[in-house]
Backbone as a chain_set.jsonl record, in Angstrom:
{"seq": "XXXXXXXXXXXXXXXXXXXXXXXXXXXXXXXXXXXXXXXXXXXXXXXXXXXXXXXXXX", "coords": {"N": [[-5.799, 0.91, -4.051], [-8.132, -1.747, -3.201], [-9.735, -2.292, 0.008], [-10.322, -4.888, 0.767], [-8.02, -6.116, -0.89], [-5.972, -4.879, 0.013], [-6.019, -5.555, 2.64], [-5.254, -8.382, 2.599], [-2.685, -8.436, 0.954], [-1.62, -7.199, 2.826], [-1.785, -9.074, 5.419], [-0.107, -11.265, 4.071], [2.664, -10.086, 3.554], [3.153, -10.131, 6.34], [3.14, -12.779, 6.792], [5.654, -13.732, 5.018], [7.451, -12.354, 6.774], [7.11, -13.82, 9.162], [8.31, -16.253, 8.135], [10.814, -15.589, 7.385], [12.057, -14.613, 9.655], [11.394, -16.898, 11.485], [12.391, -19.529, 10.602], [14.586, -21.244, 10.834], [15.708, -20.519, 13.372], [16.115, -22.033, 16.581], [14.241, -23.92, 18.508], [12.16, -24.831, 21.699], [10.161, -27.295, 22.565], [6.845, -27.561, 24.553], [7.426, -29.994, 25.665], [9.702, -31.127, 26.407], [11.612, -31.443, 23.772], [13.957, -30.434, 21.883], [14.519, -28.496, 18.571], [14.844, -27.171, 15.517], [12.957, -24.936, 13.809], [11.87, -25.52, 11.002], [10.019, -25.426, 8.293], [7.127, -23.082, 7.614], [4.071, -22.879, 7.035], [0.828, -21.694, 6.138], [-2.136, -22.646, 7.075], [-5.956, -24.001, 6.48], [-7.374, -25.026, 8.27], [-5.804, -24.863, 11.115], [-4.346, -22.471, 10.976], [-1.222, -20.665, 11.171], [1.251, -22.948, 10.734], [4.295, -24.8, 12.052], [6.753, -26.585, 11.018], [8.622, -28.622, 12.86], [12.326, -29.784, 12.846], [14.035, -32.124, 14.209], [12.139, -33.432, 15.522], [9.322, -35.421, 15.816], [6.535, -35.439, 15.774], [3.19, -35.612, 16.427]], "CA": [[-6.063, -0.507, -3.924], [-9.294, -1.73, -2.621], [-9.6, -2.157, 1.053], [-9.925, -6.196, 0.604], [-6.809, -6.671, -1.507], [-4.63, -4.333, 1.314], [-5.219, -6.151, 4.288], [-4.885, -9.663, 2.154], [-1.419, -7.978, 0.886], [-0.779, -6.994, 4.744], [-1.455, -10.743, 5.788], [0.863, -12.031, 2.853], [4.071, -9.72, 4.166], [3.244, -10.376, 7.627], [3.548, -14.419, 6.578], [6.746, -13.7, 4.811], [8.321, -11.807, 7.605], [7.052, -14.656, 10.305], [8.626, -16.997, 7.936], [11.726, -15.027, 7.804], [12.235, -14.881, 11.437], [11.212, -18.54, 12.331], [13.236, -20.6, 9.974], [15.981, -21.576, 11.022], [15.663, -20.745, 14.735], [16.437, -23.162, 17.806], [13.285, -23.801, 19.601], [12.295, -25.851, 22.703], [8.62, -27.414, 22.606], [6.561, -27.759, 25.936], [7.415, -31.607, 26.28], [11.042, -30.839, 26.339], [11.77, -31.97, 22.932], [14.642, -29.336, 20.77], [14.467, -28.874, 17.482], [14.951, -26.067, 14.673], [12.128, -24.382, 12.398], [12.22, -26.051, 8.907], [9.022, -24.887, 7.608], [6.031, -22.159, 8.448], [2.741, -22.573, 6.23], [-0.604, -21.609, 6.802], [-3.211, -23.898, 7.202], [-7.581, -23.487, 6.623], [-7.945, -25.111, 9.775], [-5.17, -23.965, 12.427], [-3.533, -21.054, 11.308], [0.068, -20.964, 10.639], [1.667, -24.162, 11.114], [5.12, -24.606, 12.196], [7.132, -27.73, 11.206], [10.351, -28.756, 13.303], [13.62, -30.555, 12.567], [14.322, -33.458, 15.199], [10.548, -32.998, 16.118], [8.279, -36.524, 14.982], [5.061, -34.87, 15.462], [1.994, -36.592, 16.717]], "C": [[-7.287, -0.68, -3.008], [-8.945, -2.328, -1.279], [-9.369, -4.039, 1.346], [-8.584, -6.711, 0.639], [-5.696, -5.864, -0.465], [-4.418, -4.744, 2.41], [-5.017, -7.777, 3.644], [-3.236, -9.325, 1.913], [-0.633, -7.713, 2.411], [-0.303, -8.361, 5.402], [-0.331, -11.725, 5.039], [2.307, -11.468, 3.565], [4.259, -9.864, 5.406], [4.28, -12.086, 7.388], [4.775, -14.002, 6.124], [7.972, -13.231, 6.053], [8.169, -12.867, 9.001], [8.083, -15.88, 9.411], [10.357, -16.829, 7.532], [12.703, -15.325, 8.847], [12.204, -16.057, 12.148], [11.995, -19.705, 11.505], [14.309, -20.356, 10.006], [16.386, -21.89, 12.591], [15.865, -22.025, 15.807], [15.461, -23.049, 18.789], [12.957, -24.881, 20.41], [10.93, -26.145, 22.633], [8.105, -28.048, 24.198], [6.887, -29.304, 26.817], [8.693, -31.791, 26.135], [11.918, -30.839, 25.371], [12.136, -30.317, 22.643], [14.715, -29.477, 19.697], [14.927, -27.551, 16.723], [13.964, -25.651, 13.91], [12.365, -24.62, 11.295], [11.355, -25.374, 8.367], [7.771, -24.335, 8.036], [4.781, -21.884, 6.994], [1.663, -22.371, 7.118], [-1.557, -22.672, 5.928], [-4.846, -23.559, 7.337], [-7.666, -23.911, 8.327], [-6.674, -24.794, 11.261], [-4.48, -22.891, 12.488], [-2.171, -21.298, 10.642], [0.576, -21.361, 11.688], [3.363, -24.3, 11.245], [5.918, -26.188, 11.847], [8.824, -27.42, 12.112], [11.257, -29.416, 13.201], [13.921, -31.53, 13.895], [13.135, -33.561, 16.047], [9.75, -34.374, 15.29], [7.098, -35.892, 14.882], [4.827, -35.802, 16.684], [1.443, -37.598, 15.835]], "O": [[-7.486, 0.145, -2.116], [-7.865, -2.92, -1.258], [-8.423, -4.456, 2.014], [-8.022, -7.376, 1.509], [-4.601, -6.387, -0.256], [-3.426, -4.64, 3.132], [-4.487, -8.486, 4.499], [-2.463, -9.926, 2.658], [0.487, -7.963, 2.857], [0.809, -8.738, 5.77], [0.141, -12.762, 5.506], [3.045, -12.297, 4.097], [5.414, -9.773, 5.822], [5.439, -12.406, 7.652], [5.381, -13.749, 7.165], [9.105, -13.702, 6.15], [9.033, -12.766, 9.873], [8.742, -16.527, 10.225], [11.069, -17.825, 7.402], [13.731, -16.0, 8.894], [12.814, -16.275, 13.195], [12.087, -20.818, 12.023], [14.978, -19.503, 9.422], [17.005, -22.849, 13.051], [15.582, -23.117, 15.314], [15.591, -22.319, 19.771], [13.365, -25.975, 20.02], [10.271, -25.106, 22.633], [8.791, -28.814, 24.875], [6.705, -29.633, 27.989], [8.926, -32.878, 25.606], [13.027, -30.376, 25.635], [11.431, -29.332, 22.86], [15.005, -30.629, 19.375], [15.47, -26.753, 17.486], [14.142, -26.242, 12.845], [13.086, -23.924, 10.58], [11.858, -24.431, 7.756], [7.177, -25.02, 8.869], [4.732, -20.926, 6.222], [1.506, -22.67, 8.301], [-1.64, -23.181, 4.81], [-5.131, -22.839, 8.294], [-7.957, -23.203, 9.29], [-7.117, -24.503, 12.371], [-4.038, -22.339, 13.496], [-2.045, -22.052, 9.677], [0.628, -20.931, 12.84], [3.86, -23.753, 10.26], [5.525, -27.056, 12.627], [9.691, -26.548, 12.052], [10.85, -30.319, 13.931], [13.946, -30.671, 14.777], [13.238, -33.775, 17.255], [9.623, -34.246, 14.072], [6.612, -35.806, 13.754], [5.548, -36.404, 17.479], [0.498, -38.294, 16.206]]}, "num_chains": 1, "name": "protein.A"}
């Protein structure tokens, strides 16, 4: 496999295994606010994005 398509394949099972691991979880965000991991996409402009369950956003 060409050297491209193996670390794109690396980045792909990484994402699966962060998204694995983080959904579902019980996490605390810096403004005291608890919530749970619902959903973990990646995003062009910040990376991989985390949504949370009793979490409004900004």
């Amino acid at each position: 496999m060409p050297s491209g398509k193996r670390r794109a394949s690396k980045i792909l099972d990484e994402y699966g295994a962060a998204q694995s691991e983080l959904i579902g979880k019980a996490v605390v965000l810096t403004d005291g606010k608890a919530g749970t991991v619902e959903n973990v996409w990646l995003d062009e402009l910040h990376g991989l994005r985390i949504s949370i369950a009793g979490h409004e956003g900004r």
